[in-house]
C-alpha positions in Angstrom: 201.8 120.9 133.8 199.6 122.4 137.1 201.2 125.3 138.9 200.0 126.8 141.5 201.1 130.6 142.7 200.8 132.4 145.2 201.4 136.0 145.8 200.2 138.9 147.9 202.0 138.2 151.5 204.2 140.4 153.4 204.8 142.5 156.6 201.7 144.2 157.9 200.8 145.8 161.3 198.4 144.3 163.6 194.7 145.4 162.7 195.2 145.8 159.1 194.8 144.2 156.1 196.2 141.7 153.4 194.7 140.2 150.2 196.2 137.1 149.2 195.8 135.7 145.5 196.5 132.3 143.8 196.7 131.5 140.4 195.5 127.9 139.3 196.5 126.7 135.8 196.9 123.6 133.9 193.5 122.0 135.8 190.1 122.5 135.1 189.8 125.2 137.7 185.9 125.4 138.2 185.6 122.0 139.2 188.3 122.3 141.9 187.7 123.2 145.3 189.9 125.6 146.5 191.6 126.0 149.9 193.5 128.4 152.0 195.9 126.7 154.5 198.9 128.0 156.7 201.5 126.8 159.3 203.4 128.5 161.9 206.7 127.9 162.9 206.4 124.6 165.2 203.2 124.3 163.9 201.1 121.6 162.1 199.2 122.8 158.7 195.8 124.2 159.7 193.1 124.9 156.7 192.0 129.0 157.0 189.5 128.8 154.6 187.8 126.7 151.7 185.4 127.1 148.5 184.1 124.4 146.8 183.5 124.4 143.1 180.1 125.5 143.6 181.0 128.8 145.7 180.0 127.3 149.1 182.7 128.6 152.0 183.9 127.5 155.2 186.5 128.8 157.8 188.2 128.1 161.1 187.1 129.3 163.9 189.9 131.3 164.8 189.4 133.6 161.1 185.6 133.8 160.9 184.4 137.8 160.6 187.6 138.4 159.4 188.8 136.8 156.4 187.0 136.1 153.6 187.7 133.7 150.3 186.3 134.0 146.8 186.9 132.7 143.4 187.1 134.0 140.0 186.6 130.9 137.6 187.3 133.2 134.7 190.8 134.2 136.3 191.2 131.0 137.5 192.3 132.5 140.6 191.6 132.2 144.2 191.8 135.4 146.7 192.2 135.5 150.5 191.1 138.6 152.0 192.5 139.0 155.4 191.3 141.7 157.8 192.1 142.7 161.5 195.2 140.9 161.1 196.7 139.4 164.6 200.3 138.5 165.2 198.7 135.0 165.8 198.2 135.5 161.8 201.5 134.8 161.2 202.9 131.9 159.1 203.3 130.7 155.5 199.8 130.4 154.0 199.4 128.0 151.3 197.1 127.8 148.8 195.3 124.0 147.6 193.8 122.8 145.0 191.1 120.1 145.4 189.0 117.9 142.8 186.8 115.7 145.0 186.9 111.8 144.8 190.1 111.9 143.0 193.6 112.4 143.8 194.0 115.3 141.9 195.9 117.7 145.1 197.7 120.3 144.5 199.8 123.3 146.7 201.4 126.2 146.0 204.9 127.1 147.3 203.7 129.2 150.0 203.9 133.0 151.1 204.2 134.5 154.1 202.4 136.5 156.3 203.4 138.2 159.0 201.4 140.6 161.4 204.2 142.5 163.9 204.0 146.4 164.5 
């Protein structure tokens, strides 16, 4: 059975700093690209920030400088690392789970984030 968790959201004040984590199991993790997606109320899903299986990254435009992904294939984990947090931050960030040319998709349930002094 694939689960995937993720934890690390909350309440933080503008300008600081979150790390979010999600744990992958019951895939091959390594071979899964990974991705960081969120949505805000009223809202359509918007992807934050990917890594493929081979460690290459890519982020919106609106997160770049500021947020960082990386992987841990011997965790099997994904982390988010969110700095200079803006109230525009705010939503439910999920995390996905991607093996190319397949349909092999999978999300998390979602944590929130939200960025309000």
């Amino acid at each position: 059975q694939v689960q995937v968790v993720e934890s690390g959201g909350g309440l933080v004040q503008p300008g600081g700093s979150l790390r979010l984590s999600c744990a992958a199991s019951g895939i091959i993790f390594k071979i899964y690209a990974m991705g960081w997606y969120r949505q805000a109320p009223g809202k359509q899903r918007e992807l934050v920030a990917a890594i493929t299986s081979g460690g290459s990254t890519n982020y919106a435009d609106t997160v770049k400088g500021r947020f960082t992904i990386s992987r841990d294939n011997a965790k099997n984990t994904v982390y988010l690392q969110m700095n200079s947090l803006k109230p525009e931050d705010t939503a439910v960030y999920y995390c996905n789970a991607d093996r190319r040319f397949t349909i092999e998709n999978y999300w998390g349930q979602g944590t929130q984030v939200t960025v309000s002094s």
